[in-house]
N, C-alpha and C positions, 0 to 999 in steps of 0.2 A: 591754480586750476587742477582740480583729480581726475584725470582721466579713466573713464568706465565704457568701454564696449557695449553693445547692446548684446543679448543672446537669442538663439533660435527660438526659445521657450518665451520672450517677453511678447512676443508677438500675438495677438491675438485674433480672432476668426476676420475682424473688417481688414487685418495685412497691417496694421500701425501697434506701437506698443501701448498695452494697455494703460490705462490711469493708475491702475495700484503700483504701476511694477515703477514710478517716478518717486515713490516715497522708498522702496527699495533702494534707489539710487541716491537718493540723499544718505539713510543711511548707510549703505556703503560710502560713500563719501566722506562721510564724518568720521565712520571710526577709521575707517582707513588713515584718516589725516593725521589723527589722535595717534596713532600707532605708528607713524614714522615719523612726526615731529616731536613725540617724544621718546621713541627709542625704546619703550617699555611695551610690554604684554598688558594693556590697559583690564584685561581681565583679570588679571594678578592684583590690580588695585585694592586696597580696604573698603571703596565707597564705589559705586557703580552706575551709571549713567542710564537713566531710564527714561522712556520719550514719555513728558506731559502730554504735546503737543505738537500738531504737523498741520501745516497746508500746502497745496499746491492750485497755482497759477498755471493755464494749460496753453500758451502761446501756437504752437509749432508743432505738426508732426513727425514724430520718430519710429525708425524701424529696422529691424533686423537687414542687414549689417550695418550700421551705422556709426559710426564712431563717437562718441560723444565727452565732452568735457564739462568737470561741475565746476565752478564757481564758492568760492566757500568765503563768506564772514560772518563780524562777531556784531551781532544789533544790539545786546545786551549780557553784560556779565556781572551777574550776582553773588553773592554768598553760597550757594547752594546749585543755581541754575545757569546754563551760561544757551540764550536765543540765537542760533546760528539764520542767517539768509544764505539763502543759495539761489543759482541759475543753473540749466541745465542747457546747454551748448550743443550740436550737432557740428561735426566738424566738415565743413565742404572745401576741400583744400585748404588752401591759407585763409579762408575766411569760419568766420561763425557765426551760425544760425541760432538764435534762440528759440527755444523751446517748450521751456516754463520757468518759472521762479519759486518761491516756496519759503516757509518756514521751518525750523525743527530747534525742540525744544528738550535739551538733558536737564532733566532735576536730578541730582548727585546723593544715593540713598545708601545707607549703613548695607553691606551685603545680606547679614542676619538679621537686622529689625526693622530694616526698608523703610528709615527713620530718614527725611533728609540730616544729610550733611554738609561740612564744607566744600567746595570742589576739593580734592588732591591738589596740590601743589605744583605737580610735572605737569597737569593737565591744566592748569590757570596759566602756567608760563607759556604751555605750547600754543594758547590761541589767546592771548593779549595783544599780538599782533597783526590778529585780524576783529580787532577790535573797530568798530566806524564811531571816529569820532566826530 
């Protein structure tokens, strides 16, 4: 679980945080994960992770201050793309509330020819783990 705070700014005019700002949070999530499970500056990479694709499932309302926790696994891992799922958790004490669910999707592109390529290797090792088998 990546824990993400909410901020004063996600909030919007109805008092709950907006829709766009939960694809935000995915990716915050994701690279965040990438960048301490593997110990590298993932922007230093040769090949660089680009979102094909996103959704989001809108369960639960969230809001400034809220604490929240994401969920991160692996639904698919390809050659080139690796399909993360996520949930997006509300923390209310020792419990959690869900909130939404969602997809997000890196296809892994040459940095100059925005060609796919392989995943990197540090970044296939760091989430094999959260592979669903």
């Amino acid at each position: 679980m990546w824990p993400m705070p909410t901020r004063w700014a996600d909030n919007d005019h109805y008092g709950h945080v907006n829709n766009v700002t939960y694809y935000s949070y995915f990716d915050t999530a994701v690279n965040g994960f990438l960048l301490a499970a593997t110990g590298t500056d993932i922007r230093d990479l040769h090949a660089i992770g680009v979102v094909a694709q996103t959704s989001c499932n809108f369960l639960g309302s969230i809001s400034f201050p809220d604490l929240l926790k994401v969920g991160i696994r692996v639904g698919r891992l390809g050659n080139s793309s690796i399909s993360y799922e996520l949930a997006i958790f509300r923390v209310d004490g020792d419990a959690l509330e869900l909130a939404a669910t969602g997809t997000f999707t890196h296809v892994y592109v040459d940095e100059v020819t925005r060609k796919p390529v392989p995943i990197p290797e540090v970044i296939r090792k760091a989430v094999e783990p959260l592979v669903v088998r």
